[in-house]
N, CA, C and O atoms as a Maestro MAE file, in Angstrom:
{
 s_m_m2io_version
 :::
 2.0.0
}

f_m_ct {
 s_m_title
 :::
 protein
 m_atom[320] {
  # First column is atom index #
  i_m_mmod_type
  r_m_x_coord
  r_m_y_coord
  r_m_z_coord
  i_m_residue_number
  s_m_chain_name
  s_m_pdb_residue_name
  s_m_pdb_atom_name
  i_m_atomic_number
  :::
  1 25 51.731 -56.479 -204.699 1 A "UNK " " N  " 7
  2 3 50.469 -57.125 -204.983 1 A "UNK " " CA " 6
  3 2 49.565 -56.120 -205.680 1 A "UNK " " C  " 6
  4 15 49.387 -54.963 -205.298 1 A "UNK " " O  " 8
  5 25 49.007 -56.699 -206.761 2 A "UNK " " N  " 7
  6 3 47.974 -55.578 -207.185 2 A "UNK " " CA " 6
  7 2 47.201 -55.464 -206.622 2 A "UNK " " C  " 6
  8 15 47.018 -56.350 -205.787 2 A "UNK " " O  " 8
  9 25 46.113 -54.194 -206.684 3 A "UNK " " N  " 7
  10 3 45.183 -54.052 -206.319 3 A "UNK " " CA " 6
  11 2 43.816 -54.907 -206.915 3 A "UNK " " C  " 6
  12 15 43.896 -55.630 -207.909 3 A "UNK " " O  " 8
  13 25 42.626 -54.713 -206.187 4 A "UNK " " N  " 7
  14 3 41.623 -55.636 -206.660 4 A "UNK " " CA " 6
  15 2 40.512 -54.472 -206.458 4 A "UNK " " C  " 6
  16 15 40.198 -54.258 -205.288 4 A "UNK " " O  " 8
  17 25 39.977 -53.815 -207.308 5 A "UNK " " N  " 7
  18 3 38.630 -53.373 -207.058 5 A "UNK " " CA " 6
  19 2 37.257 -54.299 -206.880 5 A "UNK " " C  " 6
  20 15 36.510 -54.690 -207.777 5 A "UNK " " O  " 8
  21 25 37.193 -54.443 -205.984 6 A "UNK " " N  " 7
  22 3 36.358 -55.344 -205.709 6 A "UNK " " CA " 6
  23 2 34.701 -55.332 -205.845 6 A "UNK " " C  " 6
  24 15 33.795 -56.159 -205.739 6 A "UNK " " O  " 8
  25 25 34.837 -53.867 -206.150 7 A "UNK " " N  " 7
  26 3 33.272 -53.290 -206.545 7 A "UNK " " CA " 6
  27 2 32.988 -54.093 -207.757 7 A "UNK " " C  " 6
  28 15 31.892 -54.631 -207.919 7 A "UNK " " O  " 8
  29 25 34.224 -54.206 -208.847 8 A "UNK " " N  " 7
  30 3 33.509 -54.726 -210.211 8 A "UNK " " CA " 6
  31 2 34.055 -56.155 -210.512 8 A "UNK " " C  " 6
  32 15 34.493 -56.464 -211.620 8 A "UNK " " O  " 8
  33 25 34.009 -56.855 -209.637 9 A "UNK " " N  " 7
  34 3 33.566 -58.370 -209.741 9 A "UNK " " CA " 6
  35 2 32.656 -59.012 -209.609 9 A "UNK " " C  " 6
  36 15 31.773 -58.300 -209.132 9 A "UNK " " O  " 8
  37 25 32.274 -60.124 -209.775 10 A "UNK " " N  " 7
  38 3 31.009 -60.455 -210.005 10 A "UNK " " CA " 6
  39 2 30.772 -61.672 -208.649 10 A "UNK " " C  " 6
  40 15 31.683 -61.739 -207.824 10 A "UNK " " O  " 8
  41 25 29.653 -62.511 -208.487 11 A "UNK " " N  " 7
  42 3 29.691 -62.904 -207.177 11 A "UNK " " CA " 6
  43 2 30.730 -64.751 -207.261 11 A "UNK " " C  " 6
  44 15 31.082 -65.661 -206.511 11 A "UNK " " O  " 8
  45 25 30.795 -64.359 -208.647 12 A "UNK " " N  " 7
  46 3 31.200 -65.681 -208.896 12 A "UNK " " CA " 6
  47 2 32.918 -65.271 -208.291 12 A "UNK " " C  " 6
  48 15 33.424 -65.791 -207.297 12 A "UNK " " O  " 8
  49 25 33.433 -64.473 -208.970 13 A "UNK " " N  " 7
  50 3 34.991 -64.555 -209.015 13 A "UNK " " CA " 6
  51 2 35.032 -63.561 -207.639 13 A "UNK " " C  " 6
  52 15 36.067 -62.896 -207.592 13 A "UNK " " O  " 8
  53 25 34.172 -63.356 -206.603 14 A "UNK " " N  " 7
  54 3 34.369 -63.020 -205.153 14 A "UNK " " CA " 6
  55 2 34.262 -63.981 -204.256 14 A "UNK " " C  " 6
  56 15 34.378 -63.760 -203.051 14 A "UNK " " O  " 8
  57 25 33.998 -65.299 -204.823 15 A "UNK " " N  " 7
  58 3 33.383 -66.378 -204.671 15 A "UNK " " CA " 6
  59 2 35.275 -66.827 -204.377 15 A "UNK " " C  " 6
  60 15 35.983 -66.629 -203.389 15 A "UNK " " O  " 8
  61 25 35.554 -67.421 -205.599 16 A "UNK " " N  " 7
  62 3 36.952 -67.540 -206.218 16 A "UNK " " CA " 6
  63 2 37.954 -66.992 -205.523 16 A "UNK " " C  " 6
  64 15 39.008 -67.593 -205.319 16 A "UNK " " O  " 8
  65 25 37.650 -65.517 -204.998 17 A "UNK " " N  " 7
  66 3 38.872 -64.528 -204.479 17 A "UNK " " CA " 6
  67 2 39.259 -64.877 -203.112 17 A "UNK " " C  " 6
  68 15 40.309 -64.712 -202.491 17 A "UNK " " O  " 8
  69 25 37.557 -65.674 -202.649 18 A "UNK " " N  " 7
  70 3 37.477 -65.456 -200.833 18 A "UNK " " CA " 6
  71 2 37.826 -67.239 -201.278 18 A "UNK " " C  " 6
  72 15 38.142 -67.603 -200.146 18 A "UNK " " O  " 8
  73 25 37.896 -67.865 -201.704 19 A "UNK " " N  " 7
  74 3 38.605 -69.462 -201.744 19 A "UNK " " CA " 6
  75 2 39.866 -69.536 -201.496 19 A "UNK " " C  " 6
  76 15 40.494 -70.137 -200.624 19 A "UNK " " O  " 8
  77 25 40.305 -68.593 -202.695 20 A "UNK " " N  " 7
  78 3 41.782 -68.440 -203.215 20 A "UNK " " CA " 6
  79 2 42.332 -68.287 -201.895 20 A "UNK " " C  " 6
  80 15 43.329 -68.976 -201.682 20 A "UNK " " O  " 8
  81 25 41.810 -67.338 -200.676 21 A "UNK " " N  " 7
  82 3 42.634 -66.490 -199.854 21 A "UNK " " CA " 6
  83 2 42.392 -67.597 -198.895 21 A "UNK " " C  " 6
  84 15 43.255 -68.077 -198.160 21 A "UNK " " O  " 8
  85 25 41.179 -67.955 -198.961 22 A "UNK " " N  " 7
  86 3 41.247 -68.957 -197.648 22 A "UNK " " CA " 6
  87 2 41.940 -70.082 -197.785 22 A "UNK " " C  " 6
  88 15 42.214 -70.571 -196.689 22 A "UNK " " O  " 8
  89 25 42.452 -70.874 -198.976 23 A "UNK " " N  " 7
  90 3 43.300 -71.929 -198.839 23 A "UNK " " CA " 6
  91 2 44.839 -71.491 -198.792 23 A "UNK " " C  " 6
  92 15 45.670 -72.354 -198.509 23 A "UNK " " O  " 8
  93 25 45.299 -70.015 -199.093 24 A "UNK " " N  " 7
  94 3 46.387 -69.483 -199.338 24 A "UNK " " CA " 6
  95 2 46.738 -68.808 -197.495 24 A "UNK " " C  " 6
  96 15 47.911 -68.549 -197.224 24 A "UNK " " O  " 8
  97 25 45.780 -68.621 -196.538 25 A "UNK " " N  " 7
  98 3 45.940 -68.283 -195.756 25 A "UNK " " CA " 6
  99 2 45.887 -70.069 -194.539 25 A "UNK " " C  " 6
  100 15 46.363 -70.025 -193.405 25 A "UNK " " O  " 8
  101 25 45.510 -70.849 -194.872 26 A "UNK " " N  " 7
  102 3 45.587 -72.531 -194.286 26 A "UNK " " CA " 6
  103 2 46.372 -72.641 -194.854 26 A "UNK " " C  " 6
  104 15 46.868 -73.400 -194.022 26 A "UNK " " O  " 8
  105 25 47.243 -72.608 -195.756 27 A "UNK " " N  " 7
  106 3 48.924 -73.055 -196.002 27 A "UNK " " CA " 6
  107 2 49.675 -72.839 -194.890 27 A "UNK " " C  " 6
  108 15 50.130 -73.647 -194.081 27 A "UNK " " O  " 8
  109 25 49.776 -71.300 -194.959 28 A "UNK " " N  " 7
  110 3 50.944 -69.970 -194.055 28 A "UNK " " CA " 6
  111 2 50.751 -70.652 -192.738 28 A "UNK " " C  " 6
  112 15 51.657 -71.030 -191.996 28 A "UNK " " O  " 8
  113 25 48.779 -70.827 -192.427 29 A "UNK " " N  " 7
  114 3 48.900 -71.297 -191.083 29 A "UNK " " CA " 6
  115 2 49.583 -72.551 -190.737 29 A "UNK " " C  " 6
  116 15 50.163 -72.556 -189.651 29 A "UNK " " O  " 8
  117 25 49.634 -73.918 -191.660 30 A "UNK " " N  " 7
  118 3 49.979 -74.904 -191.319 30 A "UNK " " CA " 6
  119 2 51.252 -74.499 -191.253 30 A "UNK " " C  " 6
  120 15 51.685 -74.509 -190.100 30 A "UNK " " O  " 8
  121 25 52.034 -74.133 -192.100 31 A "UNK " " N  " 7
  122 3 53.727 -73.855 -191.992 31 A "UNK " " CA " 6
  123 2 54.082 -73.505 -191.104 31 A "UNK " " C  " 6
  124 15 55.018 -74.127 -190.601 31 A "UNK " " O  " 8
  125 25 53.505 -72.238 -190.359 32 A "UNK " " N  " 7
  126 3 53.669 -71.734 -189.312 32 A "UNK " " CA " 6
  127 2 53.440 -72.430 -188.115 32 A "UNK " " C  " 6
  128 15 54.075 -71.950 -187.176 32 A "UNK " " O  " 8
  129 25 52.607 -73.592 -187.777 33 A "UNK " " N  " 7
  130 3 52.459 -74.331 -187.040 33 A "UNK " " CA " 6
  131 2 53.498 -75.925 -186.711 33 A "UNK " " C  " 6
  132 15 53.823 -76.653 -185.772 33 A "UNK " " O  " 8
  133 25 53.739 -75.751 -188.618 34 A "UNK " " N  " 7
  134 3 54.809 -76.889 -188.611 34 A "UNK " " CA " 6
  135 2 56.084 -76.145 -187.953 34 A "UNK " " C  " 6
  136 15 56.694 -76.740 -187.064 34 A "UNK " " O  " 8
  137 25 56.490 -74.898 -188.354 35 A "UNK " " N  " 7
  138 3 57.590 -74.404 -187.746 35 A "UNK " " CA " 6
  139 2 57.733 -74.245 -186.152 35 A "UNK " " C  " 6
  140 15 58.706 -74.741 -185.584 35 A "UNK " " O  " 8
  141 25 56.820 -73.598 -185.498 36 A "UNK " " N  " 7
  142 3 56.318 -73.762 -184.137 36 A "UNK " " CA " 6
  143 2 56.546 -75.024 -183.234 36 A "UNK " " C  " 6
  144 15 57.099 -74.797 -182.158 36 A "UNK " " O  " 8
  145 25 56.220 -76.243 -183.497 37 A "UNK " " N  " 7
  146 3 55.859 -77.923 -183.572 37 A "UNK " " CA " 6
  147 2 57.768 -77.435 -183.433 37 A "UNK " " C  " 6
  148 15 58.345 -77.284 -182.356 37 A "UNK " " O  " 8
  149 25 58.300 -77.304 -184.559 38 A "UNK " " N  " 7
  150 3 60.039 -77.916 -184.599 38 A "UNK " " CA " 6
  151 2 60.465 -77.203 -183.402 38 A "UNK " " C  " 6
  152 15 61.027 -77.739 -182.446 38 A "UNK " " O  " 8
  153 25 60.203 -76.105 -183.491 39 A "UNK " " N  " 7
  154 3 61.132 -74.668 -182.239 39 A "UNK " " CA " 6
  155 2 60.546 -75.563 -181.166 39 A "UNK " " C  " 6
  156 15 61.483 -75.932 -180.457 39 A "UNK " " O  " 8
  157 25 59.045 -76.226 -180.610 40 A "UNK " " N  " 7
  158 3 59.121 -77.024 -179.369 40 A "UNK " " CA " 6
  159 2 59.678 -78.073 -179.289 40 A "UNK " " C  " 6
  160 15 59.838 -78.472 -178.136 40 A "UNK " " O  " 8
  161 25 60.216 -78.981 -180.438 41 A "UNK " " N  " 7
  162 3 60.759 -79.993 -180.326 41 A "UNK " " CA " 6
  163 2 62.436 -79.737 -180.320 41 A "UNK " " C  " 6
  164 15 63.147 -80.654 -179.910 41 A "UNK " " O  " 8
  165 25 62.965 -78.649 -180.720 42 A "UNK " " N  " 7
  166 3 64.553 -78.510 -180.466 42 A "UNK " " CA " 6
  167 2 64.563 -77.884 -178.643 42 A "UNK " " C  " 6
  168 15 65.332 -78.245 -177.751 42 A "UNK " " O  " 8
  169 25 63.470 -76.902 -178.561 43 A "UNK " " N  " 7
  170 3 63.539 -76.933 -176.704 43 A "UNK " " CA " 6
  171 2 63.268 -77.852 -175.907 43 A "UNK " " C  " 6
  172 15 63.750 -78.047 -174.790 43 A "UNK " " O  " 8
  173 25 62.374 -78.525 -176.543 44 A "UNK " " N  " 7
  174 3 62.870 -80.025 -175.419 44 A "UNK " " CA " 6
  175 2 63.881 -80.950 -175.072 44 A "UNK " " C  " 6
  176 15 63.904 -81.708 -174.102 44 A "UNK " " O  " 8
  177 25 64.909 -80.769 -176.180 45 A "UNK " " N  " 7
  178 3 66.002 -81.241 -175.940 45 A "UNK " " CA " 6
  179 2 66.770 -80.455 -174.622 45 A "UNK " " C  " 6
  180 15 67.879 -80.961 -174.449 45 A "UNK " " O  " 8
  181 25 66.602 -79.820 -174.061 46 A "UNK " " N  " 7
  182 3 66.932 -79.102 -173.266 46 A "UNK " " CA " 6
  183 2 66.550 -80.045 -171.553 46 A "UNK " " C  " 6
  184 15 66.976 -79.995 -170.399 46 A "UNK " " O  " 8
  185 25 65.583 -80.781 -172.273 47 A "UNK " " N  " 7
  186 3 64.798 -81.193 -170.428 47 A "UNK " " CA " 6
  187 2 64.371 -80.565 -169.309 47 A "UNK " " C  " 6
  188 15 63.948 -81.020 -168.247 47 A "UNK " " O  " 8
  189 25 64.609 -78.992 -169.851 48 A "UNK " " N  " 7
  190 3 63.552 -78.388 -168.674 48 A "UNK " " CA " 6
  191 2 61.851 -78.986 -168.900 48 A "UNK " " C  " 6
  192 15 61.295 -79.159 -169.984 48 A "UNK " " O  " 8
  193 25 61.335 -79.196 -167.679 49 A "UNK " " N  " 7
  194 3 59.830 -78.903 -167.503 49 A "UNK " " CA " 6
  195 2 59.404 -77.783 -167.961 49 A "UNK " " C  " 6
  196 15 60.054 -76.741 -168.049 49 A "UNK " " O  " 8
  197 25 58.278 -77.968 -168.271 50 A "UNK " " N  " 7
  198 3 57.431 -76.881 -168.148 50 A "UNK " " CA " 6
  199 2 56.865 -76.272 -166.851 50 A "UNK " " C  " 6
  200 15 56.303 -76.918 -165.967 50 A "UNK " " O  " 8
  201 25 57.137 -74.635 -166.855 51 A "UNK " " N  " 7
  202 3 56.412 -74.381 -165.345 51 A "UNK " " CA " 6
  203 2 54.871 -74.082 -165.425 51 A "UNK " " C  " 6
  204 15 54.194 -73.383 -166.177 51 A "UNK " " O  " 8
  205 25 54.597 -74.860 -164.390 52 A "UNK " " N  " 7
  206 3 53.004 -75.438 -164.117 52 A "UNK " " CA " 6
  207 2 52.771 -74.181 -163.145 52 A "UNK " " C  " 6
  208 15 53.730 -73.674 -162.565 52 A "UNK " " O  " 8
  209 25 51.623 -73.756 -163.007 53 A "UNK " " N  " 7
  210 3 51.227 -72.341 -162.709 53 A "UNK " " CA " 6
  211 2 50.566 -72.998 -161.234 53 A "UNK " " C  " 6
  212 15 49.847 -73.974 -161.022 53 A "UNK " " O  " 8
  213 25 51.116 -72.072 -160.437 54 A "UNK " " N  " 7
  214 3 50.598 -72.872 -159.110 54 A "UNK " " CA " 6
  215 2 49.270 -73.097 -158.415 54 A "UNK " " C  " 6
  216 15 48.556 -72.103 -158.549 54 A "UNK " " O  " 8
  217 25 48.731 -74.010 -157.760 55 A "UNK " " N  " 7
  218 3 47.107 -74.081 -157.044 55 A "UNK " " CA " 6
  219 2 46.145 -73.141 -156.985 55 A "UNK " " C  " 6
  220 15 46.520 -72.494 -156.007 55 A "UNK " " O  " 8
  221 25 45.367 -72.735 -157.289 56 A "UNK " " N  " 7
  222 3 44.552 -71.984 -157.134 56 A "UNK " " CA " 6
  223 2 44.365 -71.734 -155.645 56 A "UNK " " C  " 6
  224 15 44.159 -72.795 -155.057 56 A "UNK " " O  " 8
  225 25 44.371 -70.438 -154.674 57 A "UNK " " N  " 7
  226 3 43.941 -70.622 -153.567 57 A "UNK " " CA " 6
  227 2 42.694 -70.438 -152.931 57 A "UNK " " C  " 6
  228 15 42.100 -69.360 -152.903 57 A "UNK " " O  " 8
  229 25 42.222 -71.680 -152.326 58 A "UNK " " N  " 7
  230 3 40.506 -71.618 -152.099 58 A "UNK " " CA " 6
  231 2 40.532 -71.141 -150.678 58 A "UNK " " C  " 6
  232 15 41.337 -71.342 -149.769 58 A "UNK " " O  " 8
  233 25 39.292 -70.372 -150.756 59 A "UNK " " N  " 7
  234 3 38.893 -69.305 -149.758 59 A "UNK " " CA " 6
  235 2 37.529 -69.735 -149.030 59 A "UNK " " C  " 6
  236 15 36.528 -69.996 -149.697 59 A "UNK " " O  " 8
  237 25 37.539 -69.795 -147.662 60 A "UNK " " N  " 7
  238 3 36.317 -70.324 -147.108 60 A "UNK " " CA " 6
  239 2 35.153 -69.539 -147.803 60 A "UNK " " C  " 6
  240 15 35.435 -68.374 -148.083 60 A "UNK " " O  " 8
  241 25 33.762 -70.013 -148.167 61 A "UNK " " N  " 7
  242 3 32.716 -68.979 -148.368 61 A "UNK " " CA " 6
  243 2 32.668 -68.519 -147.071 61 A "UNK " " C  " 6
  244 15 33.245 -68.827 -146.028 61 A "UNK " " O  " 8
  245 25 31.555 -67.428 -147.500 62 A "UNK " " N  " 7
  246 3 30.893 -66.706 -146.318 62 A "UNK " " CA " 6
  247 2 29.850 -67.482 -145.721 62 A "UNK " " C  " 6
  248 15 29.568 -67.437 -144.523 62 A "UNK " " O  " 8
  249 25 29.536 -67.876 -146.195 63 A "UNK " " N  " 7
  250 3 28.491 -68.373 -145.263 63 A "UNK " " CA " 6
  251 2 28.999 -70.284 -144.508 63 A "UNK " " C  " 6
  252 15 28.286 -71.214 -144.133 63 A "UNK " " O  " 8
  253 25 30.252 -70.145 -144.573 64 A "UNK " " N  " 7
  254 3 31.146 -71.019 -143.780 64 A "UNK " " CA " 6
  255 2 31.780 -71.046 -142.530 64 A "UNK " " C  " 6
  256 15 32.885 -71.574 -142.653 64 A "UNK " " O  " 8
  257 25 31.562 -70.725 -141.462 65 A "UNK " " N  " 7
  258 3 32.899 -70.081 -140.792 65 A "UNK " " CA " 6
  259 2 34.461 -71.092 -141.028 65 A "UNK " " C  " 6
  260 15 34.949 -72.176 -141.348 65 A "UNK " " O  " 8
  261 25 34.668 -69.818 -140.608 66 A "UNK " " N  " 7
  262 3 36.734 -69.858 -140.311 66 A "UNK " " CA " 6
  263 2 36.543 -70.827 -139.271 66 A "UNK " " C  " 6
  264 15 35.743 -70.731 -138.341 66 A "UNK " " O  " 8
  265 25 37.617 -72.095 -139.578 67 A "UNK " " N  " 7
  266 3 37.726 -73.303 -139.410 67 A "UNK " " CA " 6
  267 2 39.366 -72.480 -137.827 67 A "UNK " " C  " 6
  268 15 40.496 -72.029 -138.012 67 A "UNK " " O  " 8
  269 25 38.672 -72.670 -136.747 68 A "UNK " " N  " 7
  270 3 39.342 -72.042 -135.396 68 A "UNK " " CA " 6
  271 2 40.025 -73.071 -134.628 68 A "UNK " " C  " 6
  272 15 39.441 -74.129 -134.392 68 A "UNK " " O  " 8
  273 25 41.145 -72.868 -134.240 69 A "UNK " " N  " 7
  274 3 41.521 -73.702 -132.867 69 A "UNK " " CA " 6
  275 2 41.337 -73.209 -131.362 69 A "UNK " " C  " 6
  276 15 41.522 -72.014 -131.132 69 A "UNK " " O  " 8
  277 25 40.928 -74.200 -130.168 70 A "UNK " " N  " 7
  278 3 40.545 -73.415 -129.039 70 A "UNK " " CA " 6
  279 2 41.312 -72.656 -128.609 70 A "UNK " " C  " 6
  280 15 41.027 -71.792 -127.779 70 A "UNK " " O  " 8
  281 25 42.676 -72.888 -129.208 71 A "UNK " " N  " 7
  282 3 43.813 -71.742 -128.218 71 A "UNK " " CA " 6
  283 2 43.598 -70.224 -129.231 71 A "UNK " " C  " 6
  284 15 44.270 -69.193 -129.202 71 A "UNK " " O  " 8
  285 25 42.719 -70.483 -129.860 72 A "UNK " " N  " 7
  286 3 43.131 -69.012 -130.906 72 A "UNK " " CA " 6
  287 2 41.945 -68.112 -129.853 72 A "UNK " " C  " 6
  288 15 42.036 -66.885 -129.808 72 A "UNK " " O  " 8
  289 25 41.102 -68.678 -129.220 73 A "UNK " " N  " 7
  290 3 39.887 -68.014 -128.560 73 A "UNK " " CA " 6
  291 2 40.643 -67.513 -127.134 73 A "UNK " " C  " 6
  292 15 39.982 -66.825 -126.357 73 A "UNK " " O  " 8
  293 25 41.638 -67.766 -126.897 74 A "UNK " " N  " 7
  294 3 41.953 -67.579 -125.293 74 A "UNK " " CA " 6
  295 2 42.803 -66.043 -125.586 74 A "UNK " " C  " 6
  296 15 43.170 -65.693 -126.707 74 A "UNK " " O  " 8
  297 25 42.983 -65.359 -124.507 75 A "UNK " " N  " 7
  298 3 43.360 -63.895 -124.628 75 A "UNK " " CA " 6
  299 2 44.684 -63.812 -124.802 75 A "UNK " " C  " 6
  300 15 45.365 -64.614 -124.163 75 A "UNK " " O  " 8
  301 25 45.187 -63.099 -125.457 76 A "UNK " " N  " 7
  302 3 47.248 -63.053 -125.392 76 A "UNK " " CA " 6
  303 2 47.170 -62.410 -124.159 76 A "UNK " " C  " 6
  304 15 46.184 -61.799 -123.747 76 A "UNK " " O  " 8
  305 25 48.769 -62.635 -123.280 77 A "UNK " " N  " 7
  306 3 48.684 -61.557 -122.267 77 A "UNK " " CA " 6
  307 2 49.506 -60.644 -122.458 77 A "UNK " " C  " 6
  308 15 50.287 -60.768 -123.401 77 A "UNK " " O  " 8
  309 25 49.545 -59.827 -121.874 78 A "UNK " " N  " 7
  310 3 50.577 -58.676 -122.443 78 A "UNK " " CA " 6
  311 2 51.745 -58.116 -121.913 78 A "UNK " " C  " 6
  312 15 51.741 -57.944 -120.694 78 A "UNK " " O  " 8
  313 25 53.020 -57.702 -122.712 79 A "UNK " " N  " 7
  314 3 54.264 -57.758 -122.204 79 A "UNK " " CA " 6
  315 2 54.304 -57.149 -121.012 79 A "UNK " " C  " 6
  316 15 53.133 -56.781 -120.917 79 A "UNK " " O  " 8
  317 25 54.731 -56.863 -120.240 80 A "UNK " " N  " 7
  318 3 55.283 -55.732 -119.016 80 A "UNK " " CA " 6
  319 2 55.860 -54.853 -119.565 80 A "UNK " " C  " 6
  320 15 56.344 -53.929 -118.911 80 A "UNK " " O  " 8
  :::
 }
 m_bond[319] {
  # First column is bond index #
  i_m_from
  i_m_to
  i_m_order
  :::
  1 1 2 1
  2 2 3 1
  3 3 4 2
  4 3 5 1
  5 5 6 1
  6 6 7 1
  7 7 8 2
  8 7 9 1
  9 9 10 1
  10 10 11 1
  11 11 12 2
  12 11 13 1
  13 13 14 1
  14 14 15 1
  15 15 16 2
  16 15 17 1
  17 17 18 1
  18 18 19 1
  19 19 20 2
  20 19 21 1
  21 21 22 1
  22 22 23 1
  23 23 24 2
  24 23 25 1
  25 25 26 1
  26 26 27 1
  27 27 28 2
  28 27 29 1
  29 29 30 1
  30 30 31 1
  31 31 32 2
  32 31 33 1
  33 33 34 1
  34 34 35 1
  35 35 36 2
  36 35 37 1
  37 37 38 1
  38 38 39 1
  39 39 40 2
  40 39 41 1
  41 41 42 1
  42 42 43 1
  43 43 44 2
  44 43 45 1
  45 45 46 1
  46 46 47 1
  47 47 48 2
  48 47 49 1
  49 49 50 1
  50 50 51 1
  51 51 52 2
  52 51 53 1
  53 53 54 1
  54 54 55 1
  55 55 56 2
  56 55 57 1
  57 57 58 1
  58 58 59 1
  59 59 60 2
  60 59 61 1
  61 61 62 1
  62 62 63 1
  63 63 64 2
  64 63 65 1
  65 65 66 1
  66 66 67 1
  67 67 68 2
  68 67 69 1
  69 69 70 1
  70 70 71 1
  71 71 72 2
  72 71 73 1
  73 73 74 1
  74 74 75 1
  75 75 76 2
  76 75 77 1
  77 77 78 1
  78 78 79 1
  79 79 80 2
  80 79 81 1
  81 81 82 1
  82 82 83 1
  83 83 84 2
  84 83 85 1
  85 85 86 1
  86 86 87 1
  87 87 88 2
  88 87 89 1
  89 89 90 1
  90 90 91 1
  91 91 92 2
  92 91 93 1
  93 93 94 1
  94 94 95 1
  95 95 96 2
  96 95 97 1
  97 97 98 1
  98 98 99 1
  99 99 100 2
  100 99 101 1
  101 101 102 1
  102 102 103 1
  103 103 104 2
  104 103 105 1
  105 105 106 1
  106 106 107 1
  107 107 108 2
  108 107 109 1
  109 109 110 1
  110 110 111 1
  111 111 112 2
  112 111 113 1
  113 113 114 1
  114 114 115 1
  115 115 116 2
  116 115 117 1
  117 117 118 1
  118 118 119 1
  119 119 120 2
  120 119 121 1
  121 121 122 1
  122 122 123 1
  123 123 124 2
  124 123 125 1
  125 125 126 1
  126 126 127 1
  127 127 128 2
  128 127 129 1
  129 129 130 1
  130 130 131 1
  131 131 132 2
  132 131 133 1
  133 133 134 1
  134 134 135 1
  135 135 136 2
  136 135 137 1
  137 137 138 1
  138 138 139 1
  139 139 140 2
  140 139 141 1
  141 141 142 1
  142 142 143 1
  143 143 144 2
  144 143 145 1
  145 145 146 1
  146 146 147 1
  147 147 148 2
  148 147 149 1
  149 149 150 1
  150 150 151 1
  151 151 152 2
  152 151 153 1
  153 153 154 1
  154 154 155 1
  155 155 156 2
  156 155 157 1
  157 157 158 1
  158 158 159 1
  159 159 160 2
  160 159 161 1
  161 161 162 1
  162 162 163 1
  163 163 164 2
  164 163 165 1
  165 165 166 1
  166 166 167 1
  167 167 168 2
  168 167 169 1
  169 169 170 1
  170 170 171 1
  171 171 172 2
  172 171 173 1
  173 173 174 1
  174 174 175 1
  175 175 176 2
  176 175 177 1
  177 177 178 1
  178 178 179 1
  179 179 180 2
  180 179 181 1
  181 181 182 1
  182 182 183 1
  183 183 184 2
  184 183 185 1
  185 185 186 1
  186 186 187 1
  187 187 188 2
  188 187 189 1
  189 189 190 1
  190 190 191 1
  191 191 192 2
  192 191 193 1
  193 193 194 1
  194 194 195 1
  195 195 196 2
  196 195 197 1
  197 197 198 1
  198 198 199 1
  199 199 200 2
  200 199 201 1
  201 201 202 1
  202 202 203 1
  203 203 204 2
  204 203 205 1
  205 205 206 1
  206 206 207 1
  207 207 208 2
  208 207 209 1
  209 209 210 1
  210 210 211 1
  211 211 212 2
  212 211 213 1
  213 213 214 1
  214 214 215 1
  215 215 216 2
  216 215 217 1
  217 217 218 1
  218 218 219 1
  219 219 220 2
  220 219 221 1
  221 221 222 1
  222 222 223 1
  223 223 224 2
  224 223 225 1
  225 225 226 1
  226 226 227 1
  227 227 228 2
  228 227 229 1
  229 229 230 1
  230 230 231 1
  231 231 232 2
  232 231 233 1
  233 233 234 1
  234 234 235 1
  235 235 236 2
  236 235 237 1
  237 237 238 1
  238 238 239 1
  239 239 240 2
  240 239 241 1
  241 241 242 1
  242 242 243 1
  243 243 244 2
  244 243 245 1
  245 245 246 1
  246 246 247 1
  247 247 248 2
  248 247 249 1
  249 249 250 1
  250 250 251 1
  251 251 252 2
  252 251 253 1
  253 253 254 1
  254 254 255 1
  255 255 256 2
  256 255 257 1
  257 257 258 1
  258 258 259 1
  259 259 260 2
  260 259 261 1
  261 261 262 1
  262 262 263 1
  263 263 264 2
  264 263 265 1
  265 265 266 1
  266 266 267 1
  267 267 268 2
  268 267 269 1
  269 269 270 1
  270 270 271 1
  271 271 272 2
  272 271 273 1
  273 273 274 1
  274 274 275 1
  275 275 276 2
  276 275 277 1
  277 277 278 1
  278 278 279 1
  279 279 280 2
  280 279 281 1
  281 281 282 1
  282 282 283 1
  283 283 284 2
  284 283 285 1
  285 285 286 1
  286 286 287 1
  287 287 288 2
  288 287 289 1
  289 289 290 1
  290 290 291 1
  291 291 292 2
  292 291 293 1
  293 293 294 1
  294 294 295 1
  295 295 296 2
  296 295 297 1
  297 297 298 1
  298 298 299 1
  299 299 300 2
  300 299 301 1
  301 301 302 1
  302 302 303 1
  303 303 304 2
  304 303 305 1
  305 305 306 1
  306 306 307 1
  307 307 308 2
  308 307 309 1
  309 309 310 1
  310 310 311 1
  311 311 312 2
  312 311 313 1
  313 313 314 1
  314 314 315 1
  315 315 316 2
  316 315 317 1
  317 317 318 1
  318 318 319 1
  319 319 320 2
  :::
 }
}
């Protein structure tokens, strides 16, 4: 690729340069997305699921108490 001194262009054809690149760079992306799109559609032939990331685990607040049963309050006794 040649180079572009970009100091001695004018605002018109920087205008032009930053078009050029931006519709030349939304091509690559769509292709690349069309290609992407196929690679998920030949792994689905496969019929695995997808793994689903498991529950979040919720934590009492603090200013909740810990949800107790009466036998948890009674004393253990201890071995011999």
């Amino acid at each position: 690729m040649a180079k572009i001194d970009l100091n001695t262009l004018s605002i018109e054809e920087l205008a032009a340069l930053r078009d050029d690149a931006t519709e030349k760079l939304a091509e690559k992306v769509a292709a690349r997305q069309a290609e992407l799109e196929a690679e998920l559609e030949r792994l689905s032939l496969y019929g695995k699921p997808a793994k689903k990331s498991p529950a979040p685990v919720v934590k009492p607040r603090k200013d909740e108490p810990a949800k107790t049963s009466d036998t948890a309050s009674e004393p253990v006794s201890k071995a011999a």
